[in-house]
DRENLO-89518 format. One record per residue: x, y, z of N, C-alpha, C in turn; residue in one letter; residue number from 0. Coordinates in Angstrom, 3 decimals. Layout:
R        n_u        n_v        n_w       ca_u       ca_v       ca_w        c_u        c_v        c_w   gugu   tigu
R          X          Y          Z          X          Y          Z          X          Y          Z      A    NUM
...
This chain:
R        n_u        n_v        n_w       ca_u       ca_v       ca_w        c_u        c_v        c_w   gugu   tigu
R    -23.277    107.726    141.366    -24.521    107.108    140.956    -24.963    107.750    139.643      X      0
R    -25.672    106.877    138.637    -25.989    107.188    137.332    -27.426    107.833    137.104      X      1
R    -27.466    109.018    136.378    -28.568    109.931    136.399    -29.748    109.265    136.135      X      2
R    -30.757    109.233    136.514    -32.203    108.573    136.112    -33.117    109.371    135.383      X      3
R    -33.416    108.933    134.259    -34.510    109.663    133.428    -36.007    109.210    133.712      X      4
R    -36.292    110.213    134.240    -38.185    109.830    134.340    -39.021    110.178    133.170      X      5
R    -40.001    109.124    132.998    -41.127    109.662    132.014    -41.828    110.073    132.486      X      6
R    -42.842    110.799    131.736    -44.177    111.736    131.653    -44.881    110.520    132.961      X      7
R    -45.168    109.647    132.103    -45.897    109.076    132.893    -45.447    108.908    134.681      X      8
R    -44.241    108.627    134.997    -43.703    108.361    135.779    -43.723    109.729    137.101      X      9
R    -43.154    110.581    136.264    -43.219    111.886    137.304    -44.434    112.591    137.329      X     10
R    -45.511    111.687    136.418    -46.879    112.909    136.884    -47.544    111.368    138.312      X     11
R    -46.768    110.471    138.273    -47.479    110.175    139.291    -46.413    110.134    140.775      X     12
R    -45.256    110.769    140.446    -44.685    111.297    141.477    -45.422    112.362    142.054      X     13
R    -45.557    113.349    141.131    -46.304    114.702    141.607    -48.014    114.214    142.514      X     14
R    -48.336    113.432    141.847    -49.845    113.481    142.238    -49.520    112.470    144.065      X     15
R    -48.362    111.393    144.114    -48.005    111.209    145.429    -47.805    112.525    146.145      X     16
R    -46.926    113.279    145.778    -46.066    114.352    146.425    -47.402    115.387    146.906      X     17
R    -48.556    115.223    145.809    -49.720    116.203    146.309    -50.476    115.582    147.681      X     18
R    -50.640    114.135    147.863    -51.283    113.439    148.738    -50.461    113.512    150.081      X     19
R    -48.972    113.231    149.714    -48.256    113.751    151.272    -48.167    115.210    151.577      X     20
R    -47.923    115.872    150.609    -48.434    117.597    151.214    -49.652    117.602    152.206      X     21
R    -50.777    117.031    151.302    -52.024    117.432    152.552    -51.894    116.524    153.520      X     22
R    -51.097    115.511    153.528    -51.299    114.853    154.789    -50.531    115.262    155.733      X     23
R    -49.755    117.077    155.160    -49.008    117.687    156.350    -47.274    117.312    156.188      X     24
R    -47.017    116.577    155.441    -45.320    116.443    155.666    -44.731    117.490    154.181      X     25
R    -43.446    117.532    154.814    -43.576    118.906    154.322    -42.195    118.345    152.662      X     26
R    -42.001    119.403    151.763    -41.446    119.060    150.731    -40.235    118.229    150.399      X     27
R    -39.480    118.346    151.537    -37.942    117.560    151.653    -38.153    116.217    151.831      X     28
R    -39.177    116.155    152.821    -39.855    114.812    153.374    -39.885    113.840    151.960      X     29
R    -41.182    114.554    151.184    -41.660    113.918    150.433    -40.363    113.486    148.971      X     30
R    -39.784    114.454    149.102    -38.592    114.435    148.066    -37.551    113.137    148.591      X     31
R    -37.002    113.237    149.751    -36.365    112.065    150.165    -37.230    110.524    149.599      X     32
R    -38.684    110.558    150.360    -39.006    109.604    150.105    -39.263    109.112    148.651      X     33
R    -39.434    110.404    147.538    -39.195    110.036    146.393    -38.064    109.704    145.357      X     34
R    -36.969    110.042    146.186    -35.591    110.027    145.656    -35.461    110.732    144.350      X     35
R    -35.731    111.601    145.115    -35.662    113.415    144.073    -34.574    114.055    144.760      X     36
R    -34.783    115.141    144.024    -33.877    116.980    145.205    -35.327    117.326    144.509      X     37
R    -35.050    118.351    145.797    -36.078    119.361    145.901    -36.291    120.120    144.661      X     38
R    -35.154    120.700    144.051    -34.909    121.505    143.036    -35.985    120.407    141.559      X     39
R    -35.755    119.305    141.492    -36.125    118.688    140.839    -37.887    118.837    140.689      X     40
R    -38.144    118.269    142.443    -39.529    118.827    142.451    -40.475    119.640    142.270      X     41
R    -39.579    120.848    142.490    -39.958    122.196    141.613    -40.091    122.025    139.826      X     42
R    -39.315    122.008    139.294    -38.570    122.061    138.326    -39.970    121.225    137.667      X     43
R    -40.684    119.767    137.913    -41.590    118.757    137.770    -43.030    119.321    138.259      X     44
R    -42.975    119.812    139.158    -44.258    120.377    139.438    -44.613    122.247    138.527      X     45
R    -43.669    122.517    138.020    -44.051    123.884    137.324    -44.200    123.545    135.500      X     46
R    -43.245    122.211    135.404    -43.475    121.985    133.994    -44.968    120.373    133.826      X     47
R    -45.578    119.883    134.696    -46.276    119.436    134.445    -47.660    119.014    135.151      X     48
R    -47.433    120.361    136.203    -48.188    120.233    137.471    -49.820    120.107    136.537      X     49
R    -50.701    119.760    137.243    -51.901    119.641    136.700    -52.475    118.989    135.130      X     50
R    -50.852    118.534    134.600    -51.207    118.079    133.115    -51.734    115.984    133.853      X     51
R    -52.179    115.794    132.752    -52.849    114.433    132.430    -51.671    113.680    132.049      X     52
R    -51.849    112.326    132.129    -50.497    111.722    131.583    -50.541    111.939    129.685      X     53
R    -52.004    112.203    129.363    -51.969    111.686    127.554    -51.274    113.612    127.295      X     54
R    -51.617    114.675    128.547    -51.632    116.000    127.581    -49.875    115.618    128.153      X     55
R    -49.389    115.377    129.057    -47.946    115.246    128.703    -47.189    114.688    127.720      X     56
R    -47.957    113.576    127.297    -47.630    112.894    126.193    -46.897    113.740    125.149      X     57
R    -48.579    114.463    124.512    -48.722    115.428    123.604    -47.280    116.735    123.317      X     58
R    -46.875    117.135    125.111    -45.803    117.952    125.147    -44.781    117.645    124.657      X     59
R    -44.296    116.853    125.398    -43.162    116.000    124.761    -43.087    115.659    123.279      X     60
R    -44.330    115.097    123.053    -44.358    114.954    121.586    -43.870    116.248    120.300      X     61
R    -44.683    117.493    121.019    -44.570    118.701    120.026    -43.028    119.561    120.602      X     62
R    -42.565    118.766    121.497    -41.347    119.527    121.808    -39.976    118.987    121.068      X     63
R    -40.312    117.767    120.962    -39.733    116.794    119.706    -39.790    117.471    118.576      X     64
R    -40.990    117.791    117.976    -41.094    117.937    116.727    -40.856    119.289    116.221      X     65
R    -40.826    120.345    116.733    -40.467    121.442    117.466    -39.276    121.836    116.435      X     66
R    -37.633    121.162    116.971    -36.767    121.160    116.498    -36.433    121.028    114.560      X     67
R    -37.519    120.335    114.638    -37.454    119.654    113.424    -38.415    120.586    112.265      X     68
R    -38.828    120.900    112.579    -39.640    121.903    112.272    -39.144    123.495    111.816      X     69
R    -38.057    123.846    113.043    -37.398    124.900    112.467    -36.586    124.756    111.830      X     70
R    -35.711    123.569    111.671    -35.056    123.222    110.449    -35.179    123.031    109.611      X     71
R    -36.581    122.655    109.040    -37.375    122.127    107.781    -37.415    123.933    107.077      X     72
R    -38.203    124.895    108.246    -38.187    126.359    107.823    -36.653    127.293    107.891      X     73
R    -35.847    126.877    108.570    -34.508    127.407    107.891    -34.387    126.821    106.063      X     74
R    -34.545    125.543    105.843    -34.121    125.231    104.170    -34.837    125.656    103.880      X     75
R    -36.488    126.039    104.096    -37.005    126.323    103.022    -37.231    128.129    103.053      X     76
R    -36.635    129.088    104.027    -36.864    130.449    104.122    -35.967    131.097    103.354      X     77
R    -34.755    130.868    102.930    -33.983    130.942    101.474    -34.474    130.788    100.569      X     78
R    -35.303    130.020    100.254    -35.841    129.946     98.969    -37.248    130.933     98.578      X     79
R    -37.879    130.947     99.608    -38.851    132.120     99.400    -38.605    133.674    100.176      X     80
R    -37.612    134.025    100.508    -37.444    134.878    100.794    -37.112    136.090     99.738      X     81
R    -36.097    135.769     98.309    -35.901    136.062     98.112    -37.334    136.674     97.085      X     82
R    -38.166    135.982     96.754    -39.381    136.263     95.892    -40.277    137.216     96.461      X     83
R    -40.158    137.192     97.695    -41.150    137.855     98.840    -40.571    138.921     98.865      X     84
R    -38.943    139.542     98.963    -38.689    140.604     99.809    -38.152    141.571     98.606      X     85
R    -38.008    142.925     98.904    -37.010    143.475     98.082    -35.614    143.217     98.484      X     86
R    -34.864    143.298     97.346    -33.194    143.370     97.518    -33.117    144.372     98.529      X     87
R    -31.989    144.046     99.491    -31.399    145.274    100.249    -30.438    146.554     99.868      X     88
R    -30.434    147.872     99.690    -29.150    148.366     99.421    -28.237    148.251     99.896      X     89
R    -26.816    148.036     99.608    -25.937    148.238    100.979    -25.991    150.185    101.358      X     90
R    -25.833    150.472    102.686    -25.793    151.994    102.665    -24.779    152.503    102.265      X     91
C-alpha cells in the first residue's frame, strides 16, 4: 500500500478526534486503528503539532520551507563578506 501524506490541516483534526476519543476512555491503539495511523505516527503528530491552530501550522510549514532557502541564500552571500569582516588566518 502507497504512503499517504497528510496536511496540517488534516492531522490537526485527526489529533483534536484522537483528543475526544481519549476522554471518552478508549485508549491510543483504538483510536489509531480507527484513524488509520500507527501509533508511532500519533506520537510523532501530536508532539509536532499538538495544540497548534490550523493557520499557526500553516505558518510552520511555511517557515520550514523557507528555512532551507534561506541558508543557501547565506552560504553565497557569507564568502563575500567574510572576508572584509575577518582577519586573514595564519597558517601555524
Amino acid at each position: 500500500m502507497g504512503r499517504k501524506r497528510h496536511g496540517a490541516e488534516q492531522i490537526i483534526a485527526k489529533l483534536r478526534e484522537a483528543e475526544v476519543e481519549l476522554a471518552r476512555g478508549k485508549t491510543a491503539g483504538e483510536i489509531c486503528r480507527k484513524l488509520g495511523i500507527t501509533e508511532q505516527t500519533y506520537y510523532r503528530w501530536r508532539r509536532e503539532y499538538g495544540g497548534l491552530r490550523v493557520d499557526q501550522a500553516r505558518r510552520l510549514k511555511e517557515l520550514e520551507r523557507e528555512n532551507p532557502r534561506s541558508k543557501g541564500e547565506l552560504r553565497v552571500a557569507l564568502p563575500a563578506i567574510r572576508p572584509a569582516r575577518l582577519p586573514a588566518r595564519r597558517p601555524p
